[in-house]
VOGU-3710 file (C-alpha; in Angstrom, 3 decimals, decimal comma):
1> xxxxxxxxxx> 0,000/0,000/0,000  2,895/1,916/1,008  4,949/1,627/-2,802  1,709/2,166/-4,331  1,231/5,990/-2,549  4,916/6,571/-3,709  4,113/5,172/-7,410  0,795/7,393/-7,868  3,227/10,353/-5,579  5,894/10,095/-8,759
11> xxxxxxxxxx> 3,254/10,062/-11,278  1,406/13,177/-9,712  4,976/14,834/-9,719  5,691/13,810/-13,241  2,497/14,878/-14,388  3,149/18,241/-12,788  6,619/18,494/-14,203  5,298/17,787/-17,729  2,823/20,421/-17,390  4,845/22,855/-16,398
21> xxxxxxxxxx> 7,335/22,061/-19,138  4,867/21,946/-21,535  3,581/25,344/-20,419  6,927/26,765/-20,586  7,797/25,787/-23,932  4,047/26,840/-25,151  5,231/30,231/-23,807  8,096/29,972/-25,188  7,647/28,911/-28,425  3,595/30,088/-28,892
31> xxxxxxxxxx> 2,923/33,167/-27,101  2,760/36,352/-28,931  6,347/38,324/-28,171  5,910/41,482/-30,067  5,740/45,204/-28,323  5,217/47,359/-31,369  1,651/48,689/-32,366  2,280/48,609/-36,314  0,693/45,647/-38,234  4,735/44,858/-39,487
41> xxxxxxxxxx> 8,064/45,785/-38,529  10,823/45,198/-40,812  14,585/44,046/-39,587  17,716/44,414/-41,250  20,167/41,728/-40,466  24,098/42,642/-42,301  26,152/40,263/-43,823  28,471/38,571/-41,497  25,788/39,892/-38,761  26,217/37,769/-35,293
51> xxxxxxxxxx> 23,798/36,845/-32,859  24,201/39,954/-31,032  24,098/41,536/-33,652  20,218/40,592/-34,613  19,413/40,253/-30,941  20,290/44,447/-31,233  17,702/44,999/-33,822  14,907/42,725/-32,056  14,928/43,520/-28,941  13,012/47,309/-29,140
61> xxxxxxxxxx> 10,310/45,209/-30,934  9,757/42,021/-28,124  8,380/41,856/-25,149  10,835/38,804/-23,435  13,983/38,471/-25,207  15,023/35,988/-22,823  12,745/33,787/-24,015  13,375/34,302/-27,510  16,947/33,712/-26,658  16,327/30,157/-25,487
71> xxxxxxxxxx> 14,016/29,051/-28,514  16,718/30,152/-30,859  19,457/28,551/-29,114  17,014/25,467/-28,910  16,552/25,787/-32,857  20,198/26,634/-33,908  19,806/29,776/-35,359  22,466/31,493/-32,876  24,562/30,018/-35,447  22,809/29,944/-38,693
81> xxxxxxxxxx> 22,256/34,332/-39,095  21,052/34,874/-42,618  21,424/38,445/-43,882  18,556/40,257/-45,247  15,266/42,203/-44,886  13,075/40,168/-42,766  8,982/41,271/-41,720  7,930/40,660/-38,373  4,258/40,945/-37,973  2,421/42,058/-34,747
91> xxxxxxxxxx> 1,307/39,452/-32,688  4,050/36,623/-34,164  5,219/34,483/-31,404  9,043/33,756/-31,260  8,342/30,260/-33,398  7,249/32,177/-36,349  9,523/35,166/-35,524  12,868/32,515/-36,273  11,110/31,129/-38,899  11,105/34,175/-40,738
101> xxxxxxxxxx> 14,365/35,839/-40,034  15,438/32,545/-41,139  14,314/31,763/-44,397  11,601/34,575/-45,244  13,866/37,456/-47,580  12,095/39,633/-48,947  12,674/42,140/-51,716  12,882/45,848/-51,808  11,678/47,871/-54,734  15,233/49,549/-56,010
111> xxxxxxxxxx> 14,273/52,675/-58,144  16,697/55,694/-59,867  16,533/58,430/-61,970  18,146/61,982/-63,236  21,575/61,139/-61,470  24,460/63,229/-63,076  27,145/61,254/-62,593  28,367/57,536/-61,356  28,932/58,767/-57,933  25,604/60,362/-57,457
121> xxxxxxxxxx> 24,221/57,120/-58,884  26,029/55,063/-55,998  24,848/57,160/-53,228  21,257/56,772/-54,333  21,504/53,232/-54,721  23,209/52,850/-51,333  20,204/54,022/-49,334  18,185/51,296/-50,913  20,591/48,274/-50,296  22,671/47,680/-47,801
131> xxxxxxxxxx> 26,016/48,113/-50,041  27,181/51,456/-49,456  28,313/54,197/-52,075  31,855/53,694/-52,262  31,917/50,127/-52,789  28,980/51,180/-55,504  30,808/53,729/-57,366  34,169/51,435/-56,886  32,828/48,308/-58,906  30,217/50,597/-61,052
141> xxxxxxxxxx> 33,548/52,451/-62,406  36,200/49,399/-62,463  38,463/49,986/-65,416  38,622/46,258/-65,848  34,830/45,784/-66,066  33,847/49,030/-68,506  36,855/47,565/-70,831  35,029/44,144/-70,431  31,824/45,280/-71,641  33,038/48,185/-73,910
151> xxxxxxxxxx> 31,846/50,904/-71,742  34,569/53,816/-70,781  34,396/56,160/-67,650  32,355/58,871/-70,011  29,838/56,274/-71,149  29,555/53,846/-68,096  26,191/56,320/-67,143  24,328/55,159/-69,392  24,282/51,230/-68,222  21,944/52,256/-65,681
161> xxxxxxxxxx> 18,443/52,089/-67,355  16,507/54,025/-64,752  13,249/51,883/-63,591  12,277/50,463/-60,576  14,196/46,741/-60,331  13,450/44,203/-57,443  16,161/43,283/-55,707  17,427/41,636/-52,226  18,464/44,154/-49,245  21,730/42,382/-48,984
171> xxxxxxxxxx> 22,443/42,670/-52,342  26,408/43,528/-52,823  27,719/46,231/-54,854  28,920/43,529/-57,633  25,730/42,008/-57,631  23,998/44,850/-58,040  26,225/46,257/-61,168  25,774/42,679/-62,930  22,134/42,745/-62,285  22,171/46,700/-64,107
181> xxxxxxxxxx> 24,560/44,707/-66,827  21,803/42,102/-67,478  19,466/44,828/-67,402  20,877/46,743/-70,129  21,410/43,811/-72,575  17,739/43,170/-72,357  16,940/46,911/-72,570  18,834/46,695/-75,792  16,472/44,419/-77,747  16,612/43,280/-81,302
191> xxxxxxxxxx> 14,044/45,687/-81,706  15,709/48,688/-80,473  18,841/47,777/-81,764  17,644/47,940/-85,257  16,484/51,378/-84,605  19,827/52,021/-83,648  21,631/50,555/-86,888  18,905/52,464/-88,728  20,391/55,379/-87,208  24,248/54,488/-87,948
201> xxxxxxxxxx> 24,350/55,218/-84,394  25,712/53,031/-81,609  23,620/52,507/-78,142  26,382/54,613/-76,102  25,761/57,259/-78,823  21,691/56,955/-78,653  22,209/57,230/-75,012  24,243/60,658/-75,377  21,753/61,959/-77,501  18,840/60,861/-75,296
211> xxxxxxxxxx> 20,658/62,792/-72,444  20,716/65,638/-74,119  17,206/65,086/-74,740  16,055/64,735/-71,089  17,593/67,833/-70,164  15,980/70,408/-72,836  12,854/69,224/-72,112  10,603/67,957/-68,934  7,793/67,048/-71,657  7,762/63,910/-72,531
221> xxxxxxxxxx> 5,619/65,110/-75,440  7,929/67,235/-76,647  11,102/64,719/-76,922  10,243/63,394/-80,297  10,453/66,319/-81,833  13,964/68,093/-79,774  15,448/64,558/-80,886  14,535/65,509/-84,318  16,097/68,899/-84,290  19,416/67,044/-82,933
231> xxxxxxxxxx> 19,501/64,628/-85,948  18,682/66,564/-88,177  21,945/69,348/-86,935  23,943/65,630/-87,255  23,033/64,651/-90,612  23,972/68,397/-92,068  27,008/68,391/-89,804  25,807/71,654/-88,253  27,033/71,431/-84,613  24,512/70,974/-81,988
241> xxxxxxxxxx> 24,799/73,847/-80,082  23,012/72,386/-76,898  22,809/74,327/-73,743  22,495/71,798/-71,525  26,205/70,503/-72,536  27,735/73,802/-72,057  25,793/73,948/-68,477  27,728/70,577/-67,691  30,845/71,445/-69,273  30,833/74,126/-66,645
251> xxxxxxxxxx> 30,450/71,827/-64,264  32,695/69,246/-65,081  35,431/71,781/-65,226  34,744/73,601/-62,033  33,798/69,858/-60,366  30,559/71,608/-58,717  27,788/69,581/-59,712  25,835/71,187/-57,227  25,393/74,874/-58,712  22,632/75,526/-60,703
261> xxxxxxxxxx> 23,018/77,522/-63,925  19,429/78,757/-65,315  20,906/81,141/-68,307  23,976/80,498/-70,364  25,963/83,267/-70,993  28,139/84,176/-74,447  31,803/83,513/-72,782  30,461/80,411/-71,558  30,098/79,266/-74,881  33,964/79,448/-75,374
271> xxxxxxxxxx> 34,735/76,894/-72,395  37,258/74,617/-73,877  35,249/71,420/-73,311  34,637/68,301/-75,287  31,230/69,054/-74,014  30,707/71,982/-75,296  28,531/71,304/-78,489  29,232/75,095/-79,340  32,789/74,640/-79,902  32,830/70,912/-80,820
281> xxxxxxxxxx> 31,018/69,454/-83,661  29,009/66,010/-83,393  28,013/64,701/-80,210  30,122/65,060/-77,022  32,205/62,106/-75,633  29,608/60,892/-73,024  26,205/61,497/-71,135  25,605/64,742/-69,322  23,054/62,866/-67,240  21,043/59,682/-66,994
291> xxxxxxxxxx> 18,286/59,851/-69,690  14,917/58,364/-68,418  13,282/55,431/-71,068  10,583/57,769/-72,409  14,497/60,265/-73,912  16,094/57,070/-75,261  12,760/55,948/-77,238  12,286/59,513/-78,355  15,683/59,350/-80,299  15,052/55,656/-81,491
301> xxxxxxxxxx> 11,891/56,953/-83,185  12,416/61,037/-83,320  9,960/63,009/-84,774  10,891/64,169/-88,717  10,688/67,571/-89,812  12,776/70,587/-91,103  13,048/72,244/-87,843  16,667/73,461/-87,121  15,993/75,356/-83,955  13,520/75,768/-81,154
311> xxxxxxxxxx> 14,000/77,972/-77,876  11,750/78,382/-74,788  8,186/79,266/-75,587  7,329/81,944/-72,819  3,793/81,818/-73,188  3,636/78,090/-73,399  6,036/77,437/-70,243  7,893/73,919/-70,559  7,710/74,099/-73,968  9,463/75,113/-76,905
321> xxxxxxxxxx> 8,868/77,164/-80,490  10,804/75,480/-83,224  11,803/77,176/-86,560  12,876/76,057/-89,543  15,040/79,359/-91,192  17,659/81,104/-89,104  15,894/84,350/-89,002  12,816/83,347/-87,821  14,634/81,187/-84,942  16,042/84,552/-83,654
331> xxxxxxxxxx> 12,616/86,592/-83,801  11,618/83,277/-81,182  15,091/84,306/-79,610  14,352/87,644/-78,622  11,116/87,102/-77,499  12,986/84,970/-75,143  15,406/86,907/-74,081  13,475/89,758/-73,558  11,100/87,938/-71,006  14,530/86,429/-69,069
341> xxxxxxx> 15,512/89,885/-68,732  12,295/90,919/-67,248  12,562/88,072/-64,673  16,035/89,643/-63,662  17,648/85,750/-64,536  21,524/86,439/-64,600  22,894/83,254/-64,380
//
């Protein structure tokens, strides 16, 4: 009678042990562990991140990190960080919380436009991925690679079609410049490159043109027919006499990208630049900023016409009035200049 007091004792006291284990790991693993009010809070786990690491961006978003600590020591992943963007929804409990810093990536929408320069381009990229702008601009302007793919440090721009890409938060700076490589050889299609042998153009030479494109003219309405003017000045040989490459010329020689130039003045027109489309015949040796798709098509299929000018329409702001004889080009001219004058625009 005795033993079988002790026997049902152990059994009570196993039975209590088992529930109290069980309840601890339901807690542990089960119970909802999040402190934040949004629906989702995103973490950002580095390459080569420890433990500590991703226990530094959790904990401001759990309740018990103590018991998160012991579930993922329990399921390995002290050991096993994986880099990346990870969601953490409100309510998750620390079961679904590894699971998804674990194996649950997820993509970032990666998106550029109107940079002026490789550099610039990095920078933007960098606050989008977690490669930052010097290793960007340091693979994006590798001697070895432009060689490779017959880009040069003048041209190397305009591999960067700007659109909104999906990529991984962890990308690295290589990966991202091959992915921008792959991107551009499917940009260039049979179709469009037949527009460009139509042409006798090359792409790097479409994209030049395109860039001059984007910068005379916010409408994308209006591209057509400025990429028009610009091939027809080729085909006569008649230089192109674009502002917008004097405006960088100026700022490629004083290196301030930064200053903003609203009027172009006659000595700047004798700045000894490649750029300068004043002083230089044909197009200039590279892009004087990244052309958006809508500036690139607009060359492949430019309007034709006789126009061999066009300058600011004042009554028509964003637009231009195009002429086809010298003399009527500078009646649009003064009309111009007459209403910059009035707005007291020096520079």
């Amino acid at each position: 009678m005795y033993i079988k007091k002790i026997l049902v004792a152990i059994v009570l006291i196993g039975l209590i042990v088992a529930a109290f284990i069980a309840y601890t790991i339901y807690q542990t693993m089960f119970v909802s562990n999040t402190v934040f009010n949004n629906d989702v809070a995103h973490v950002y786990i580095p390459t080569n991140a420890t433990y500590q690491d991703v226990r530094a961006e959790l904990e401001p978003l759990l309740k018990d990190m103590g018991k998160f600590d012991a579930l993922a020591e329990r399921k390995k992943y002290t050991t096993n960080i994986k880099a990346g963007k990870y969601a953490i929804k409100k309510g998750m409990n620390n079961n679904d919380i590894i699971n998804s810093i674990r194996s649950n990536n997820i993509q970032v929408k990666l998106s550029f436009n109107n940079q002026e320069s490789l550099k610039r381009l990095a920078g933007r990229v960098s606050t989008q991925i977690e490669a930052d702008s010097l290793e960007l601009y340091t693979v994006m302007s590798s001697p070895d690679f432009l060689k490779a793919n017959d880009f040069s440090s003048k041209t190397a721009l305009g591999m960067y079609i700007p659109n909104s890409y999906q990529f991984f938060w962890n990308t690295s700076a290589e990966q991202f410049r091959d992915r921008m490589l792959t991107e551009y050889n499917r940009f260039w299609n049979d179709e469009r490159m037949a527009k460009v042998k139509a042409l006798n153009l090359t792409p790097d030479k479409v994209m030049t043109m395109a860039s001059i494109v984007q910068k005379e003219t916010a409408k994308v309405d209006e591209r057509k027919r400025v990429a028009g003017v610009y091939m027809n000045r080729l085909k006569i040989g008649m230089p192109l006499q674009a502002d917008p490459t004097v405006i960088y010329a100026i700022k490629l020689t004083s290196g301030n990208f930064d200053q903003i130039i609203k009027r172009v003045l006659y000595k700047d027109l004798e700045i000894d630049s490649p750029y300068n489309t004043y002083k230089y015949s044909g197009l200039p040796p590279g892009l004087i900023t990244m052309p958006d798709i809508s500036s690139i098509d607009a060359v492949l299929n430019y309007e034709k016409h006789d126009y061999l000018y066009f300058v600011a329409d004042v009554k028509n702001f964003g637009y231009h009035k195009f002429a086809k004889t010298l003399s009527q080009h500078n009646a649009n001219r003064q009309e111009y200049i007459r209403w910059i004058n009035q707005q007291g625009v020096n520079r």
